[in-house]
C-alpha positions as CSV (number, residue, x, y, z in Angstrom):
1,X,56.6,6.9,-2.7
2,X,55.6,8.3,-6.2
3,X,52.3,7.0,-6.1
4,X,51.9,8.6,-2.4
5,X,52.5,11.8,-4.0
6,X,50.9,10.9,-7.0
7,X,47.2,12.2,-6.3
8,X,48.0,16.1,-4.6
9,X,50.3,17.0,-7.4
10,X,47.5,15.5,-10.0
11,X,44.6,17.7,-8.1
12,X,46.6,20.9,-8.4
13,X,47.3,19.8,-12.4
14,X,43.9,19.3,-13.0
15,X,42.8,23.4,-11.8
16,X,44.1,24.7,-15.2
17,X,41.8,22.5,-17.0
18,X,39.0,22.8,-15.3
19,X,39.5,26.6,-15.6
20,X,39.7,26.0,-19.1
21,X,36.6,23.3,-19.6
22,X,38.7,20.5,-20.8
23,X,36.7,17.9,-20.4
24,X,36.7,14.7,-22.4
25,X,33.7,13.6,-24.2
26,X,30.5,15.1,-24.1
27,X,28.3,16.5,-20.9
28,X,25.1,14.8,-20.1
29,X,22.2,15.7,-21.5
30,X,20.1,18.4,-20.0
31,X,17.2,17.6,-17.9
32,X,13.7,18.2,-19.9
33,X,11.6,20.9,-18.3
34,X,8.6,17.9,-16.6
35,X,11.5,16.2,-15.5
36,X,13.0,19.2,-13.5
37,X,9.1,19.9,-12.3
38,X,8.8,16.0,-11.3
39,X,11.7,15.7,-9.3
40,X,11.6,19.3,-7.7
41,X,7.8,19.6,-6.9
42,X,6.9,16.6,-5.0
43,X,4.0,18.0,-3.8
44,X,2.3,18.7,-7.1
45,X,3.4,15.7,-8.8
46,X,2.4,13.2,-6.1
47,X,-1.5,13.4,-6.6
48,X,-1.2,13.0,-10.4
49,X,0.8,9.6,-10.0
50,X,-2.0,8.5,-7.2
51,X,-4.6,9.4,-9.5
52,X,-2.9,7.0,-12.1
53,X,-1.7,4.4,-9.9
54,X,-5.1,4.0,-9.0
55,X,-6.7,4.1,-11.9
56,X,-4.5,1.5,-13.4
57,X,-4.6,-1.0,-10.5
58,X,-6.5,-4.6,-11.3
59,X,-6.9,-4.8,-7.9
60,X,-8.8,-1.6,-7.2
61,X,-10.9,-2.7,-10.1
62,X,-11.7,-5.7,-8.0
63,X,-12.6,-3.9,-5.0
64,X,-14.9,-1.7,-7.1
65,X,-16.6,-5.0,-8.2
66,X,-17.3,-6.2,-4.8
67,X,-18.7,-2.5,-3.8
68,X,-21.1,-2.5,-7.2
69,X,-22.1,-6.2,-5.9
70,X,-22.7,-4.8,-2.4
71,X,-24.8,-2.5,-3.4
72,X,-26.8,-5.1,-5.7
73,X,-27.5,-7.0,-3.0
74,X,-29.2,-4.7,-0.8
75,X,-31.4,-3.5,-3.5
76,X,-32.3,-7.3,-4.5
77,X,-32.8,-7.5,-0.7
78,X,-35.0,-4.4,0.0
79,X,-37.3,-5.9,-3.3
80,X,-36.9,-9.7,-2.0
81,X,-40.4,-9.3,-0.5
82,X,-42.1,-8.5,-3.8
83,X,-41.7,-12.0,-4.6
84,X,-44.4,-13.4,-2.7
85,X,-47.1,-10.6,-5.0
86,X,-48.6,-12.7,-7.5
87,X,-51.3,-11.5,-10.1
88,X,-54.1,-13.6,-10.3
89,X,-57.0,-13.9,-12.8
90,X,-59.9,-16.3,-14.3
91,X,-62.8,-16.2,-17.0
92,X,-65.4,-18.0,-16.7
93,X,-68.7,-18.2,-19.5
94,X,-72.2,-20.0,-18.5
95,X,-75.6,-20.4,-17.1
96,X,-75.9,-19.0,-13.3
97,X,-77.6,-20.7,-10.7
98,X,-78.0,-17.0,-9.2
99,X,-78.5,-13.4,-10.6
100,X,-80.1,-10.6,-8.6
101,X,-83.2,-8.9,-9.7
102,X,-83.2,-5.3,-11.5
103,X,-83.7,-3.0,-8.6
104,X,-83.3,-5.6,-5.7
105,X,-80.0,-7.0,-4.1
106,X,-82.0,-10.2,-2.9
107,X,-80.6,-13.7,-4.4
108,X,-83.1,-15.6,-5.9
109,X,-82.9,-18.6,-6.8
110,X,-83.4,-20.2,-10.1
111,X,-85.3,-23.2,-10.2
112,X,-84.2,-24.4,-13.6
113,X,-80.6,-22.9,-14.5
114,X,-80.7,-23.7,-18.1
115,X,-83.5,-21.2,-18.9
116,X,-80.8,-18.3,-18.1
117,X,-79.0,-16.5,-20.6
118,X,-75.2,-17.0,-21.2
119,X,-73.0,-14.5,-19.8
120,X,-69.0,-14.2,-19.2
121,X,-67.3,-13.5,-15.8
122,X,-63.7,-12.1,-15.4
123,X,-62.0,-12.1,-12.0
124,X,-58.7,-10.1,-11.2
125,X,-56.9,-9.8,-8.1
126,X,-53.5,-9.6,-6.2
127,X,-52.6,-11.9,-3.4
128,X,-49.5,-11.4,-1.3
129,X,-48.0,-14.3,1.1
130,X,-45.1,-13.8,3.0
131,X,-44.0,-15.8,5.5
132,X,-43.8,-15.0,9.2
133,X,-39.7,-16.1,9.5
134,X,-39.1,-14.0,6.3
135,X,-41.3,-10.8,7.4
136,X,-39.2,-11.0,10.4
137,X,-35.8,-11.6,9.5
138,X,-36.3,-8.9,6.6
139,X,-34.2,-5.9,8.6
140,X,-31.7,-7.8,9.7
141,X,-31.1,-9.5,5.9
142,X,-31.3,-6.0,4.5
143,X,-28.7,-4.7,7.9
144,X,-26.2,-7.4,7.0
145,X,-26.3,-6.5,3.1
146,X,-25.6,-3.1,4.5
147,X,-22.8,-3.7,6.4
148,X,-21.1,-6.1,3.2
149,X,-21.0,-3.0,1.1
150,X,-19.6,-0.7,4.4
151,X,-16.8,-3.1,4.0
152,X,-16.4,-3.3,0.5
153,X,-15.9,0.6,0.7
154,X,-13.3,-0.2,3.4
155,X,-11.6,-2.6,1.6
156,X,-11.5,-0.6,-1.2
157,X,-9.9,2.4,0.9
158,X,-7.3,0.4,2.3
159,X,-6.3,-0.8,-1.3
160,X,-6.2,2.8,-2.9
161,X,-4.2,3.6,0.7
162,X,-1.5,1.0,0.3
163,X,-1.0,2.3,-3.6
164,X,-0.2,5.5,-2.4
165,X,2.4,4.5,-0.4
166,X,4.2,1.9,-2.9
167,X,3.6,5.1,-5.3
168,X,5.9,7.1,-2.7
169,X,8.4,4.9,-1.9
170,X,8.9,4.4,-5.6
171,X,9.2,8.0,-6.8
172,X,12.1,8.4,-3.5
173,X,13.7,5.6,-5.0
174,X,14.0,7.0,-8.3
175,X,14.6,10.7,-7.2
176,X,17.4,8.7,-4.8
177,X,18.6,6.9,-7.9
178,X,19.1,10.1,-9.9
179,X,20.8,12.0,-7.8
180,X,23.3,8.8,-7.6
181,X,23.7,8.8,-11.2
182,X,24.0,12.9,-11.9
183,X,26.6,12.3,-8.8
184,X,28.6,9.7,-10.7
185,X,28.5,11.3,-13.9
186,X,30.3,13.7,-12.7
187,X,32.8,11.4,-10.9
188,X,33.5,10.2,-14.3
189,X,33.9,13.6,-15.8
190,X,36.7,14.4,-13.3
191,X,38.2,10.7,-13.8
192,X,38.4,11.3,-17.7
193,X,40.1,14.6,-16.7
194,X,42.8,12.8,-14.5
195,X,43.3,9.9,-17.1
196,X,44.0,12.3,-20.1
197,X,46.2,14.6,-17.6
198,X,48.0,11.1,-16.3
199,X,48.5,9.7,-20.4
200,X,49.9,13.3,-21.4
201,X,52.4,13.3,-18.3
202,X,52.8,9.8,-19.1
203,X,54.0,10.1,-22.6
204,X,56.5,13.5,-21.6
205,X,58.2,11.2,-18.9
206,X,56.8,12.9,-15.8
207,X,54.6,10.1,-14.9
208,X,55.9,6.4,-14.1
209,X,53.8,3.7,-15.4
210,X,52.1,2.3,-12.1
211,X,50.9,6.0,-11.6
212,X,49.6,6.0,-15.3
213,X,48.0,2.8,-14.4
214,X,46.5,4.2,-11.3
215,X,44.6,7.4,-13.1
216,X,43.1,4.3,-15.7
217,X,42.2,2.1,-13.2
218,X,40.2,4.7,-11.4
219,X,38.6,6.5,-14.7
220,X,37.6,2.5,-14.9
221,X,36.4,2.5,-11.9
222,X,34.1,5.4,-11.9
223,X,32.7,4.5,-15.8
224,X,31.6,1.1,-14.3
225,X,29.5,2.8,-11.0
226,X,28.0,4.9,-13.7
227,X,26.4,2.0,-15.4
228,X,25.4,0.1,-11.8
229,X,23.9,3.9,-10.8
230,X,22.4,4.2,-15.1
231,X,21.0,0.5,-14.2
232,X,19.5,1.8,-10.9
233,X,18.1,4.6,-12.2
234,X,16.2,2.8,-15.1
235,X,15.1,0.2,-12.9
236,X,13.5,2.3,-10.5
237,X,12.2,4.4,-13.3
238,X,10.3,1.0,-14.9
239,X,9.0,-0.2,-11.8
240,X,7.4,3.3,-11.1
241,X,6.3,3.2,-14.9
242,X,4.8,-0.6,-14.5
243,X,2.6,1.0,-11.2
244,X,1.2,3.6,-13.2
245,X,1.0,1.8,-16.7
246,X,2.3,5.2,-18.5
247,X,5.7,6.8,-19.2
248,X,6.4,9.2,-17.1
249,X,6.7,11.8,-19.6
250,X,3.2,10.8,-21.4
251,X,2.0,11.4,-17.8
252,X,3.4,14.5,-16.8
253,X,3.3,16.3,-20.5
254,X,-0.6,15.0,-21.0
255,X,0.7,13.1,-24.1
């Protein structure tokens, strides 16, 4: 039956102190100001931790590879016909069968070749064979290298969209996880309050021992949730961290 009316009489005890600020130990530390504007502007802070998500991702890198390639490949396809132009020249130095007359166009022939003069002849030209199964399936070659890249753009919108949500889900899980935390440090605040109220009580002879017990076991209690909601916290924080590959606070203060 003391232990029943254990906790309403330790409520109304605890009023004067908190009136007075007793509280044992010292408060947590206050919140930086990029802290405050990260967890309370959601809006604003979202598009910088895209921004680096994305930047930092391997795979998006990879994507971006495939497009670059994409786009290679079309180029290499458009030129692919080029291949069949081929420069051609010869020189050649001799005695002509043949020369044409000053004046005249007319061939005459020469009826003994060795009484001409020497003379040098260069020849130049460009000849260009294609075949008719490549002329034809050019478009479509050039088409399908088209389409590779479309969907190398694709894929690479569906990577940068699925970063953007794992970048969500982890900024609610550590804005969850804080609250949790702030919400337990405070539990333990009012459990140290009870415990040193239930040991002074104890030692005047008010308090029985089970009920001295009971205000330790919960100040207990409370200072082990505040390390599983800490360890929470700082999880949540690192995997957010590991996404972006930068501290939060290098992030948000341009550090």
């Amino acid at each position: 039956m003391k232990t029943a009316h254990f906790f309403p009489v330790l409520v109304l005890a605890l009023a004067p102190l908190l009136s007075r600020g007793q509280t044992p130990g010292p408060p947590p530390p206050p919140a930086e100001a990029w802290e405050e504007r990260f967890f309370k502007a959601p809006e604003v802070v979202l598009p910088i931790l895209y921004q680096a998500a994305i930047g930092h991702s391997a795979g998006i890198d990879k994507l971006e590879a495939a497009q670059q390639v994409a786009g290679e490949d079309i180029r290499l396809a458009r030129k692919k016909i080029l291949n069949s132009l081929a420069l051609g020249s010869s020189y050649n130095y001799g005695t002509l069968p043949y020369f044409s007359t000053n004046g005249s166009t007319e061939r005459v022939q020469q009826l003994n070749a060795f009484a001409l003069g020497a003379r040098a002849q260069y020849n130049v030209g460009l000849s260009l064979t294609v075949p008719l199964e490549q002329l034809a399936s050019r478009r479509a070659t050039v088409h399908k290298q088209e389409l590779i890249l479309q969907q190398a753009v694709a894929e690479r919108a569906v990577g940068e969209e699925e970063i953007r949500r794992q970048v969500i889900l982890l900024y609610q899980e550590l804005a969850l996880a804080r609250a949790n935390l702030q919400h337990h440090q405070s539990a333990v605040q009012l459990a140290g309050i009870s415990k040193k109220l239930a040991d002074s009580k104890f030692r005047s002879g008010e308090l029985q021992v089970d009920e001295q017990m009971t205000a330790t076991e919960l100040h207990n209690k409370a200072l082990l949730a505040q390390e599983e909601a800490r360890n929470k916290y700082q999880t949540a924080l690192l995997l957010l961290e590991d996404l972006l590959g930068s501290p939060l606070h290098a992030l948000m203060t341009g550090r």
